[in-house]
C-alpha positions in Angstrom: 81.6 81.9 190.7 80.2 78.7 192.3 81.4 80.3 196.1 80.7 83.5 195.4 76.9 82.1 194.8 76.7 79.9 197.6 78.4 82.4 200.0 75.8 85.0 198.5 73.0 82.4 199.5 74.4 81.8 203.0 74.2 85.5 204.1 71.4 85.5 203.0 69.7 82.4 205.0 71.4 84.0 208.1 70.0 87.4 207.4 66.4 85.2 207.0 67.3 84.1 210.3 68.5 87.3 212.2 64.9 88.3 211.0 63.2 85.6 212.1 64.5 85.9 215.8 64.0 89.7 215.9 61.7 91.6 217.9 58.2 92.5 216.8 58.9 96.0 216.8 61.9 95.0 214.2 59.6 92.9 212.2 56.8 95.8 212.3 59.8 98.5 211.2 60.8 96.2 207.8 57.0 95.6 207.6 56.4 99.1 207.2 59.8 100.6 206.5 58.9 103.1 203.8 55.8 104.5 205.5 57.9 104.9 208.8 60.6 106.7 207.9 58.9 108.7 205.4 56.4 109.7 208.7 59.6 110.3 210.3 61.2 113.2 207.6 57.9 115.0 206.8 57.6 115.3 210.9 61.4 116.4 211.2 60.9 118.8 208.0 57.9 120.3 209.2 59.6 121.0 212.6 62.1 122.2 211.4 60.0 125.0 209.5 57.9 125.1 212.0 61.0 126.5 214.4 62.5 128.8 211.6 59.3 130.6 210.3 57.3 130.8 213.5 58.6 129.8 216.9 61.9 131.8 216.6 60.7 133.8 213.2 64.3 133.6 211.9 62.9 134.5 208.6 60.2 137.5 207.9 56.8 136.1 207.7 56.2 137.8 204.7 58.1 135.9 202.5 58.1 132.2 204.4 55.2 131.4 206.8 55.4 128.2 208.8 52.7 124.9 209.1 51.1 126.2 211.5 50.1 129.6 209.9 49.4 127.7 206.6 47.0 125.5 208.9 45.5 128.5 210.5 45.1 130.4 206.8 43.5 127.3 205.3 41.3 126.5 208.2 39.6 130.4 207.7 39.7 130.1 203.7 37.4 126.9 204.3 35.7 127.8 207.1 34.1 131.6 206.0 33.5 129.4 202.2 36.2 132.2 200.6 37.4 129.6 198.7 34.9 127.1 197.8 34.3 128.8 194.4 38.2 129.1 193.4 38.1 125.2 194.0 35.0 124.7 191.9 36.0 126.8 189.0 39.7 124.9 188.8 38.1 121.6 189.3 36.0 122.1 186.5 38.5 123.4 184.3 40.8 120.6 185.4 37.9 117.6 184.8 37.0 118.8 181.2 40.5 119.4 180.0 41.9 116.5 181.3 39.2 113.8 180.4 38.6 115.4 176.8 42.8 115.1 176.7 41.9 111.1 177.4 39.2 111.1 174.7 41.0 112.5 172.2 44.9 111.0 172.8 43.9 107.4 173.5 42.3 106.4 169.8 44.2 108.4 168.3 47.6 107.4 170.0 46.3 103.8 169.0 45.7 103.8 165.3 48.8 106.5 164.8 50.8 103.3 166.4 48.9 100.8 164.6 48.8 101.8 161.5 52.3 102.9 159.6 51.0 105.6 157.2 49.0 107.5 160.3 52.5 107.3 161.8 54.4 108.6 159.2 51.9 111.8 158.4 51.5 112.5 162.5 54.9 111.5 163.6 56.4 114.9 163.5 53.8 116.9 164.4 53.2 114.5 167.4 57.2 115.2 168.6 57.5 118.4 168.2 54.5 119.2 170.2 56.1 117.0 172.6 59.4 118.9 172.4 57.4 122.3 173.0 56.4 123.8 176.3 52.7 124.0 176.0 52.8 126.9 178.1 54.0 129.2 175.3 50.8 128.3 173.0 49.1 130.4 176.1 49.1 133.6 174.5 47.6 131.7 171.0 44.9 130.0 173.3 44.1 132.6 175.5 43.5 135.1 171.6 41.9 131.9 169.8 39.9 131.1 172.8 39.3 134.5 175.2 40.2 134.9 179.1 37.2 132.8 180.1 36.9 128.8 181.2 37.2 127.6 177.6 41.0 129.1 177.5 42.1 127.3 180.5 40.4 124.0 179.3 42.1 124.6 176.1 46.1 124.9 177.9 44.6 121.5 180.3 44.1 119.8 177.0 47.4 120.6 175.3 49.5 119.6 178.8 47.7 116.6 179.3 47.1 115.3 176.0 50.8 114.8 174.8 52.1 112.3 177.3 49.1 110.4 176.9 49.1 109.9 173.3 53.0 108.9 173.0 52.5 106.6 175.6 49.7 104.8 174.1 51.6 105.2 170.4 54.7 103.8 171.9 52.5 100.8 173.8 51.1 99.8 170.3 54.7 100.1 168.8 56.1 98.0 171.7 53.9 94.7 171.4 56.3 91.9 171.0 56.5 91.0 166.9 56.4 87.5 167.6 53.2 87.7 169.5 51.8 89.4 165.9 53.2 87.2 163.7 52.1 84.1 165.4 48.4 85.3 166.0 48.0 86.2 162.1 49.5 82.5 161.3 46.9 81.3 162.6 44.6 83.1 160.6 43.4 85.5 163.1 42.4 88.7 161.1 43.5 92.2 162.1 40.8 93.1 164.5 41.2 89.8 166.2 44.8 90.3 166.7 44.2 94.1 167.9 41.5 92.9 170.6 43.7 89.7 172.1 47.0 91.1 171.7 47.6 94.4 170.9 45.2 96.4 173.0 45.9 94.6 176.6 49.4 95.0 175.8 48.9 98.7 174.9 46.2 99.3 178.6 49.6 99.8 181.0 51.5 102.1 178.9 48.5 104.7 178.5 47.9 104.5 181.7 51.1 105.4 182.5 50.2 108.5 179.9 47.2 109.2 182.0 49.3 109.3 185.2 51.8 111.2 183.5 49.1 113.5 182.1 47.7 114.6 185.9 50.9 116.6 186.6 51.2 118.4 182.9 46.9 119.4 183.3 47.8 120.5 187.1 50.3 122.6 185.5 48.1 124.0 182.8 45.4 124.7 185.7 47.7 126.9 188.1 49.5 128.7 184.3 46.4 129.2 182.6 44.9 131.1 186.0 48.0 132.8 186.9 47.9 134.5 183.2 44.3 135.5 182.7 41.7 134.6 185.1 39.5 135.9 187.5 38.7 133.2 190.0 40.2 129.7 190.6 43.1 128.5 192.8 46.0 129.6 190.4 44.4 132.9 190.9 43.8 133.4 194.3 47.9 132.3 194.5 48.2 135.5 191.9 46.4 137.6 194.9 47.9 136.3 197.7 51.2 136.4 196.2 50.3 140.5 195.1 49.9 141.3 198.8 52.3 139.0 200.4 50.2 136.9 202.3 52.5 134.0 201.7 50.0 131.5 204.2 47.6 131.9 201.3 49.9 131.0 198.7 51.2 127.7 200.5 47.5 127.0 200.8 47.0 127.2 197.3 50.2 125.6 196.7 49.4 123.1 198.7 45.8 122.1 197.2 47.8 121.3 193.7 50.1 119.4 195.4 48.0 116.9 197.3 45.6 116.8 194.5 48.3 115.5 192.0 49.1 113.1 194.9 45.9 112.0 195.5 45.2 111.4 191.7 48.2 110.1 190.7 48.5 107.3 193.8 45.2 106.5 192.5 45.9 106.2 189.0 49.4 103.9 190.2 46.9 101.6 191.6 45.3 100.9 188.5 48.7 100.9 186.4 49.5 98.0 189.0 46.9 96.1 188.7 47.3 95.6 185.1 51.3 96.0 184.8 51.4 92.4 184.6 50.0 92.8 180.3 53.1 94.9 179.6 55.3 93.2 177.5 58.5 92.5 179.4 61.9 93.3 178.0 63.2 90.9 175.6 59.8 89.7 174.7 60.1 90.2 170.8 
């Protein structure tokens, strides 16, 4: 074992040094590995469609466009305002569900993993929501709730609010036991022991919830207007997709993808900044 280590550690002191004598164009590549050749395949894919959709139109337009008629459709959606209001009615659907979904999963995720009796009453409702598409309560929300905004902030909530809530139950259940038990030996009361142990503990796991939560409300945006709407971007997808103006669609397609991207880079920013509170394995 002894060799194997110390011939593990000399490969690895030459590899320092085959590094170190490199070129600056092979220091910038490792430097930036990940951004480069992920550059690299979005180019080559888009090219790629580019070629088959447009430039030698190998399939029908009609049902696969190509970057550059996505560009084009986009560019006139934006330009002539067509679609400013579909992007203000889902944006509004998608702020209210998803931050009353934080307002209501993060307290109560905490006390239903703080306190044992709150766990044992909301336990099984709490997993078999999880185990339950919340796309087939649609039908329920859209009757309790009408074809209006309220329905599709009601489907945002339900999406959202799950992953948040187990997350933030399951931080609470996580914090190391002999963290607990050595804070209340010293005579530190419950709230005390919440504040300085149990809640920064708890802050990366929900926000893993929240991050987790952005795709499920994105979801319950695009659903919730494909089923019953009459304006936002999961509608004018429904549209498009009617009269096969599949550039429209992509653009639509498109707007919920780099959203989620957008918000959910944003939210792994934060996680990182506080991922060093989350109890490491072993820790109890």
């Amino acid at each position: 074992m002894a060799d194997e280590s110390q011939v593990g550690q000399q490969e690895e002191l030459l590899l320092d040094v085959k590094v170190a004598e490199a070129s600056w164009i092979y220091k910038l590549f490792l430097k930036q590995e990940k951004m480069i050749l992920g550059a690299i395949s979005t180019v080559l894919f888009l090219t790629a469609w580019e070629l088959v959709g447009n430039t030698f139109q190998l399939i029908n337009p009609m049902f696969m466009s190509a970057p550059s008629l996505i560009w084009k459709a986009g560019y006139q959606m934006f330009a002539s305002g067509e679609i400013w209001n579909d992007l203000y009615v889902s944006g509004i659907e998608f702020l209210w569900g998803y931050l009353i979904s934080v307002l209501v999963a993060v307290p109560f995720g905490i006390m239903v993993g703080w306190y044992k009796r709150m766990a044992y009453i909301f336990d099984p409702f709490i997993n078999a929501m999880n185990a339950t598409p919340r796309v087939a309560l649609l039908p329920l929300v859209i009757i309790w709730l009408g074809i209006g905004v309220a329905s599709k902030i009601g489907i945002i909530f339900l999406g959202a609010m799950i992953p948040i809530l187990v997350n933030t139950r399951d931080g609470v259940k996580t914090t190391p036991a002999n963290l607990l038990n050595a804070a209340r030996s010293f005579g530190a009361n419950e709230w005390q022991v919440f504040k300085t142990i149990v809640l920064p503990s708890t802050v990366p796991f929900f926000l893993t919830g929240m991050r987790l939560g952005i795709g499920r409300a994105l979801v319950g945006v695009l659903v919730g207007e494909l089923y019953a709407a009459t304006a936002g971007i999961g509608f004018m997808i429904t549209v498009a997709g009617a009269t096969f103006q599949t550039d429209k669609v992509f653009v639509g397609i498109l707007i919920f993808a780099l959203s989620g991207m957008f918000f959910m880079e944003m939210l792994s920013t934060v996680e990182r900044r506080f991922d060093k509170w989350r109890p490491k394995v072993g820790a109890a």
